[in-house]
Short mmCIF file of the C-alpha atoms (twelve columns), coordinates in Angstrom:
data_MODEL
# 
_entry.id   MODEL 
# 
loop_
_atom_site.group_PDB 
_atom_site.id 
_atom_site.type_symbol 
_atom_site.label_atom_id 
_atom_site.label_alt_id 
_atom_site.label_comp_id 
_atom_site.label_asym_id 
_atom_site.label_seq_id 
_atom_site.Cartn_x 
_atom_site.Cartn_y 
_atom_site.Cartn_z 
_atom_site.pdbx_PDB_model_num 
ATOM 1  C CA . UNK A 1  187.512 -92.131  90.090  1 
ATOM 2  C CA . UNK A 2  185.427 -95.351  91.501  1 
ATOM 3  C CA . UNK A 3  183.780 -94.339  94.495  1 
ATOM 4  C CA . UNK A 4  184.494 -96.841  97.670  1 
ATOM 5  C CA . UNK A 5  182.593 -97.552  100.514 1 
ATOM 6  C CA . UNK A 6  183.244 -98.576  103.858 1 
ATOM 7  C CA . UNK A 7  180.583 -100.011 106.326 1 
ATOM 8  C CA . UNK A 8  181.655 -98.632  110.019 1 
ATOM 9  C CA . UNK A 9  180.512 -99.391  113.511 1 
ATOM 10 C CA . UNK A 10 180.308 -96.708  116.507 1 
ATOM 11 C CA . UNK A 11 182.286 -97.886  119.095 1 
ATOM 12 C CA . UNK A 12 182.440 -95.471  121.531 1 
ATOM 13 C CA . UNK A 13 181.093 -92.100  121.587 1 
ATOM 14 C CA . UNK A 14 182.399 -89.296  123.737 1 
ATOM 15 C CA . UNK A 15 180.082 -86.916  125.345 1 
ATOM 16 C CA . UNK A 16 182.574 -85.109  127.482 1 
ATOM 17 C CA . UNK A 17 181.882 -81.509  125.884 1 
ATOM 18 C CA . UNK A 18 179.221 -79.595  125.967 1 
ATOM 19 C CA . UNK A 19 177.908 -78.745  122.766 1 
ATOM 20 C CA . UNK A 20 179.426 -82.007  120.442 1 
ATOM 21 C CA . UNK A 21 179.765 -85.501  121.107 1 
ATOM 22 C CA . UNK A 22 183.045 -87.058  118.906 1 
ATOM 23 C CA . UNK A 23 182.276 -90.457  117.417 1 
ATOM 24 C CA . UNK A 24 184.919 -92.950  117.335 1 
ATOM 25 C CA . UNK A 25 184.416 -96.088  114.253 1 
ATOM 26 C CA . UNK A 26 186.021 -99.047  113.279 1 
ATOM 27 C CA . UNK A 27 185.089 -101.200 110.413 1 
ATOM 28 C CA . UNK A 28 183.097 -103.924 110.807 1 
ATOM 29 C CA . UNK A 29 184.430 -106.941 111.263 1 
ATOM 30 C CA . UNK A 30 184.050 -110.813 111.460 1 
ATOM 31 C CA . UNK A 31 182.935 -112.821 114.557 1 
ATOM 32 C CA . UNK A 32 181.655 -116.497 115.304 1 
ATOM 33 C CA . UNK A 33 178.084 -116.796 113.664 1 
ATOM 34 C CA . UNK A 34 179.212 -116.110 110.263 1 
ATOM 35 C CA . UNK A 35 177.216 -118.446 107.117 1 
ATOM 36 C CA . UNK A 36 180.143 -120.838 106.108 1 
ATOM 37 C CA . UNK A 37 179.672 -119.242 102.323 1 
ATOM 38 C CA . UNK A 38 180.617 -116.003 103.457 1 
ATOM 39 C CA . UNK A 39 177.352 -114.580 102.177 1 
ATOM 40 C CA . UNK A 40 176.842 -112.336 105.236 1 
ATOM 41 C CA . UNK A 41 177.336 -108.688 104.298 1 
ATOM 42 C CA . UNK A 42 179.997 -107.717 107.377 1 
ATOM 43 C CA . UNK A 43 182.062 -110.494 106.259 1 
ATOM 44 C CA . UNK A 44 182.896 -109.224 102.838 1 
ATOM 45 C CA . UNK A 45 183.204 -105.873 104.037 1 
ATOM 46 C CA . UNK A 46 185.787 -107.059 106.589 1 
ATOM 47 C CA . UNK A 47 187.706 -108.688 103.699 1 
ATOM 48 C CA . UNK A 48 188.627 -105.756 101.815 1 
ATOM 49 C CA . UNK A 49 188.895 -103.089 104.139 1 
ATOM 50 C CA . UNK A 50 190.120 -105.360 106.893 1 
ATOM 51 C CA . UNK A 51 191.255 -102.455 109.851 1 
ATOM 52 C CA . UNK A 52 191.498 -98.626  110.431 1 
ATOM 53 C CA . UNK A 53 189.592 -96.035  112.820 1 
ATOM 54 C CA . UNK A 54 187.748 -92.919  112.085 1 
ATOM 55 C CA . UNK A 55 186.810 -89.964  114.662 1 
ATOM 56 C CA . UNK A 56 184.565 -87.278  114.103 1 
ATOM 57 C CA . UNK A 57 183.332 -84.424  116.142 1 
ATOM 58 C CA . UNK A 58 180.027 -83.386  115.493 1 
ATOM 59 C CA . UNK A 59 178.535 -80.208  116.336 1 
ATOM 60 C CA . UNK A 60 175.632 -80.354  115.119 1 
ATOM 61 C CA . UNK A 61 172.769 -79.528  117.705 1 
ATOM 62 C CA . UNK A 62 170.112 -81.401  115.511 1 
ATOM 63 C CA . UNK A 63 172.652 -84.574  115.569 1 
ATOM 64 C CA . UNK A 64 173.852 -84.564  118.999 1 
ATOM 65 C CA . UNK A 65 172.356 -87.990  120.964 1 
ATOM 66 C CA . UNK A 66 171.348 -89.243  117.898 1 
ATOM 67 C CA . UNK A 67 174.180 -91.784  117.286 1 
ATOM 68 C CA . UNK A 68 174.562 -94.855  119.792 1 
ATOM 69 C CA . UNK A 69 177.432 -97.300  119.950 1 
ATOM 70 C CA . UNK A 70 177.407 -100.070 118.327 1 
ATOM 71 C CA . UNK A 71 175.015 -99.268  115.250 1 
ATOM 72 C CA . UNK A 72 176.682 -99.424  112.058 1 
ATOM 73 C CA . UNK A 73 177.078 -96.500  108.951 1 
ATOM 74 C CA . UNK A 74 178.278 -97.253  105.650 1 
ATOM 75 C CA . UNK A 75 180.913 -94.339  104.810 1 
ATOM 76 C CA . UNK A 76 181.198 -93.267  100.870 1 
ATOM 77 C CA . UNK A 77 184.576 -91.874  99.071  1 
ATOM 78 C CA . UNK A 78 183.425 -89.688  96.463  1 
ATOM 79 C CA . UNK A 79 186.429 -87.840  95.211  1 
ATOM 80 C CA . UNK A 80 185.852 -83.729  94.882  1 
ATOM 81 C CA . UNK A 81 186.664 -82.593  91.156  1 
# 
């Protein structure tokens, strides 16, 4: 199977519990400022996976603080055989 992969920005991050923060993404997306080629790397992201959302709680102690909002992850699909 062809792997896929997703670039995602944090936009919010909930700190609420002690002991894991849950991080909530959405793809990246296009805004003003764009190159009129298209050659920025967000925009051709936002082409093909154009919308969706993505939570996850992480419990890690080592992890916890070390995400902010709005930084960005790419996010690979590598099916399990």
């Amino acid at each position: 199977m062809t792997a896929m992969r997703a670039k995602m920005k944090i936009n919010h991050i909930d700190r609420r519990n002690a002991g894991s923060e849950t991080l909530y993404f959405n793809p990246v997306c296009r805004s003003a400022g764009y190159p009129a080629d298209g050659s920025d790397e967000n925009n051709t992201y936002a082409k093909f996976s154009p919308s969706g959302m993505l939570s996850l709680t992480v419990a890690n102690p080592a992890l916890l603080g070390k995400f902010n909002e709005g930084e960005e992850y790419y996010l690979d699909f590598i099916k399990v055989e």
